[in-house]
LODRENZA-901059 format. One record per residue: x, y, z of N, C-alpha, C, O in turn; residue number from 1. Coordinates in nm, 2 decimals. Each point is the difference from the previous one (the first is absolute). Layout:
BEGIN
PT,n.c1,n.c2,n.c3,ca.c1,ca.c2,ca.c3,c.c1,c.c2,c.c3,o.c1,o.c2,o.c3,resi
PT,X,Y,Z,X,Y,Z,X,Y,Z,X,Y,Z,NUM
...
end
This chain:
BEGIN
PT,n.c1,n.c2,n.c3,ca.c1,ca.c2,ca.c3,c.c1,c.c2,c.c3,o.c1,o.c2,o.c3,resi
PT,1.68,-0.88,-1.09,-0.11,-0.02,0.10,-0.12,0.08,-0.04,0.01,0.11,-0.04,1
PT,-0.14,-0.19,0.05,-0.11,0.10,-0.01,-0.03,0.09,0.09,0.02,-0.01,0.12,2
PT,-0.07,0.13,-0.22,-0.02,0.11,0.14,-0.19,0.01,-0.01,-0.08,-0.04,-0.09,3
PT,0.06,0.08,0.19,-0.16,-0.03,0.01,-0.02,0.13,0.07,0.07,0.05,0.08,4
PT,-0.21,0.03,-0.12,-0.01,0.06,0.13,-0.11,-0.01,0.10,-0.11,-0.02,-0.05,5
PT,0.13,0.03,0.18,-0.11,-0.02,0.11,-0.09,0.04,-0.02,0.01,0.12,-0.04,6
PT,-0.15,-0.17,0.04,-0.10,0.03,0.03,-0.08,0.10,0.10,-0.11,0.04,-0.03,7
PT,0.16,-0.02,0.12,-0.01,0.08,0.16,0.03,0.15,-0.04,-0.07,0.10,-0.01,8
PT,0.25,-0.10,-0.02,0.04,0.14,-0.02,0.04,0.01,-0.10,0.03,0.12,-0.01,9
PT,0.01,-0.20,-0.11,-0.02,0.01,-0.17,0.15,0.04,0.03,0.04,0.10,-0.06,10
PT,0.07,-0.16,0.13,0.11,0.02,0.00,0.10,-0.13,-0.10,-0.01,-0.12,0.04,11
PT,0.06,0.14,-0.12,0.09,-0.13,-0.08,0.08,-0.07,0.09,0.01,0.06,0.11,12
PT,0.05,-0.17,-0.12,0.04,-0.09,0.08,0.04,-0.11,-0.07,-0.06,-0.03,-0.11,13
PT,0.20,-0.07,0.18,-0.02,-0.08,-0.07,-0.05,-0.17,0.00,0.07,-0.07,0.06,14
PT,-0.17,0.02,-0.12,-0.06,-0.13,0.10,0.06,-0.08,0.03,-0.03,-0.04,0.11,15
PT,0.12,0.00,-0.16,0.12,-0.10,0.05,0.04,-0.01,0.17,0.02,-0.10,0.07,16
PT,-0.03,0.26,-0.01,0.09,0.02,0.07,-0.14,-0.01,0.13,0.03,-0.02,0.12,17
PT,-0.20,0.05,-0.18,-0.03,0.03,0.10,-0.07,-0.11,0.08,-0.07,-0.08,-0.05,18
PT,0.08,0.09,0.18,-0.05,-0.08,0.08,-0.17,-0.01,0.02,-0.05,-0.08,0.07,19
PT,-0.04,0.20,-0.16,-0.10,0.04,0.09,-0.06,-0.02,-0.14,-0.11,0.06,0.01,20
PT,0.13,-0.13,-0.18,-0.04,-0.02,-0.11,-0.17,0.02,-0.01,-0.05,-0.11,0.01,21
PT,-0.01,0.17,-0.02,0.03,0.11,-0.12,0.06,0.14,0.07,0.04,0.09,-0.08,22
PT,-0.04,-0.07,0.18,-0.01,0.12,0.03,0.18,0.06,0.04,0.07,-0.11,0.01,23
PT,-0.03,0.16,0.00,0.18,0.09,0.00,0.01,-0.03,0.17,0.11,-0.01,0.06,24
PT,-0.21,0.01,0.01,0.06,-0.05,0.12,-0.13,-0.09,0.08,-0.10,-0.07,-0.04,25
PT,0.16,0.10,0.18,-0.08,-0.11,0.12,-0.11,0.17,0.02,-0.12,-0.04,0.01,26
PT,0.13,0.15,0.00,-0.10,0.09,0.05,-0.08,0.02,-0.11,-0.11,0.01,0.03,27
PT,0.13,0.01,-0.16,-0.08,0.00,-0.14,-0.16,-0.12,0.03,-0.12,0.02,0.00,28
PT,0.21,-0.15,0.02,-0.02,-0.12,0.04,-0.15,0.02,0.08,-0.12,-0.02,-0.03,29
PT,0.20,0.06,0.12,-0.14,-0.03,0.14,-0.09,0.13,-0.02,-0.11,0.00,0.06,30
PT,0.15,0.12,-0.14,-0.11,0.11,-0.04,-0.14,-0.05,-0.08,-0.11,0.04,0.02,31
PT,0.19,-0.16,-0.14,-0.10,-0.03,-0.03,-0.09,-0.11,0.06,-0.12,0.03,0.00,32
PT,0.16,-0.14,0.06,-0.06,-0.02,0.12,-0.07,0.04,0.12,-0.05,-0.09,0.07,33
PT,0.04,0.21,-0.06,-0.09,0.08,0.08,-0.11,0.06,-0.08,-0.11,-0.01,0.03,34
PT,0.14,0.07,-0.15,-0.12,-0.03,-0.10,-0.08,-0.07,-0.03,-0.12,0.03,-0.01,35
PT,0.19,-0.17,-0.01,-0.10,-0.08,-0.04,-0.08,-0.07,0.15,-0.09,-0.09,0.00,36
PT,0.16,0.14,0.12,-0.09,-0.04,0.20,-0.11,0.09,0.01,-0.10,-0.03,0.05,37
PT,0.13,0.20,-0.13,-0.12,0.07,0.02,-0.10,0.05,-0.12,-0.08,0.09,-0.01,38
PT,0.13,-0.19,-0.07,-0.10,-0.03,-0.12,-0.01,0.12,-0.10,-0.10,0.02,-0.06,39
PT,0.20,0.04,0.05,0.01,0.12,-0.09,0.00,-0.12,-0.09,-0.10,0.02,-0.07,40
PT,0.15,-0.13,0.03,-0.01,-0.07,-0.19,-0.09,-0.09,0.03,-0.02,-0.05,0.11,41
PT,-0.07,0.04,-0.22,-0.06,-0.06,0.02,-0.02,-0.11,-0.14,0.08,0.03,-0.08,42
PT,-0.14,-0.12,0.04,-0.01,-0.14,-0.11,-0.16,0.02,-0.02,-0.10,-0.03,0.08,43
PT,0.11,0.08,-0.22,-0.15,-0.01,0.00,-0.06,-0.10,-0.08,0.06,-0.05,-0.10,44
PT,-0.17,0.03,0.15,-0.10,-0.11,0.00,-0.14,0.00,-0.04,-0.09,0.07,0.05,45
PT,0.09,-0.15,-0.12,-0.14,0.05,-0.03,-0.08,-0.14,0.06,0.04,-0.12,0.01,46
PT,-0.18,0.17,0.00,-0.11,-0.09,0.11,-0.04,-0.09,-0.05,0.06,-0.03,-0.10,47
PT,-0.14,-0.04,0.12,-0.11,-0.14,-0.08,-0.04,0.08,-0.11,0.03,0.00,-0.12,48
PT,-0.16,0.09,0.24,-0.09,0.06,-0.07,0.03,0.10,-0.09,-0.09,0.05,-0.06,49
PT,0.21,0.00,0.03,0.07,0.11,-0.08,0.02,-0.10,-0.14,-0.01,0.05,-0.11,50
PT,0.03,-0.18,0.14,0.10,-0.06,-0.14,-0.18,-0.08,-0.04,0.00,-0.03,-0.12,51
PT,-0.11,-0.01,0.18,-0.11,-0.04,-0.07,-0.07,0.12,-0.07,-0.05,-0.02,-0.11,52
PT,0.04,0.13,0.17,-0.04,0.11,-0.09,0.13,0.06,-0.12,0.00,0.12,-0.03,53
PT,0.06,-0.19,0.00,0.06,0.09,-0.12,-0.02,-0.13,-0.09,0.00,0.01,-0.12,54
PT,-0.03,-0.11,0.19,-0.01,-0.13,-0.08,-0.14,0.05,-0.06,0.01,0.04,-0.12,55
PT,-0.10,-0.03,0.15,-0.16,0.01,-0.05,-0.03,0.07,-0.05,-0.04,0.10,0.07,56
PT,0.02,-0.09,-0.21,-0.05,0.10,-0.11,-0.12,0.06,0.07,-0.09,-0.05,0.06,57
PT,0.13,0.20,-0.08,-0.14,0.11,0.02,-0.10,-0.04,-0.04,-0.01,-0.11,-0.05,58
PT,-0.10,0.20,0.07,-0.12,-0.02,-0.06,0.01,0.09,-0.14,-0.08,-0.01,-0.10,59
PT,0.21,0.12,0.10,-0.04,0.05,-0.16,0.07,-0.06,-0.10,0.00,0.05,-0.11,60
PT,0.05,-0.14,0.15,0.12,-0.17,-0.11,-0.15,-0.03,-0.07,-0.10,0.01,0.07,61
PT,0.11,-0.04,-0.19,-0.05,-0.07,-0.11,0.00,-0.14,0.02,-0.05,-0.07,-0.08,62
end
């Protein structure tokens, strides 16, 4: 069986067995789920106007 370990408390486990995949249980589970309700993780993104300025050569480009 693969052993994996949790993400939450970095405890080994084995995945086969768990119900709460990725995490070693159902409380690991919903910890990270309250992270991602009060926005401790976050997906970063970049803007319009962030991705048209890296597109458009400076003025000191040749």
């Amino acid at each position: 069986m693969a052993r994996i370990e949790c993400p939450i408390c970095r405890r080994e486990f084995e995945a086969e067995r768990s119900p709460a995949m990725p995490f070693c249980c159902e409380r690991c589970r919903l910890i990270d789920l309250g992270r991602w309700l009060d926005e401790r993780y976050q997906i970063p993104i970049e803007s319009p106007d962030e991705a048209d300025e890296s597109e458009q050569p400076s003025a000191d480009d040749p």
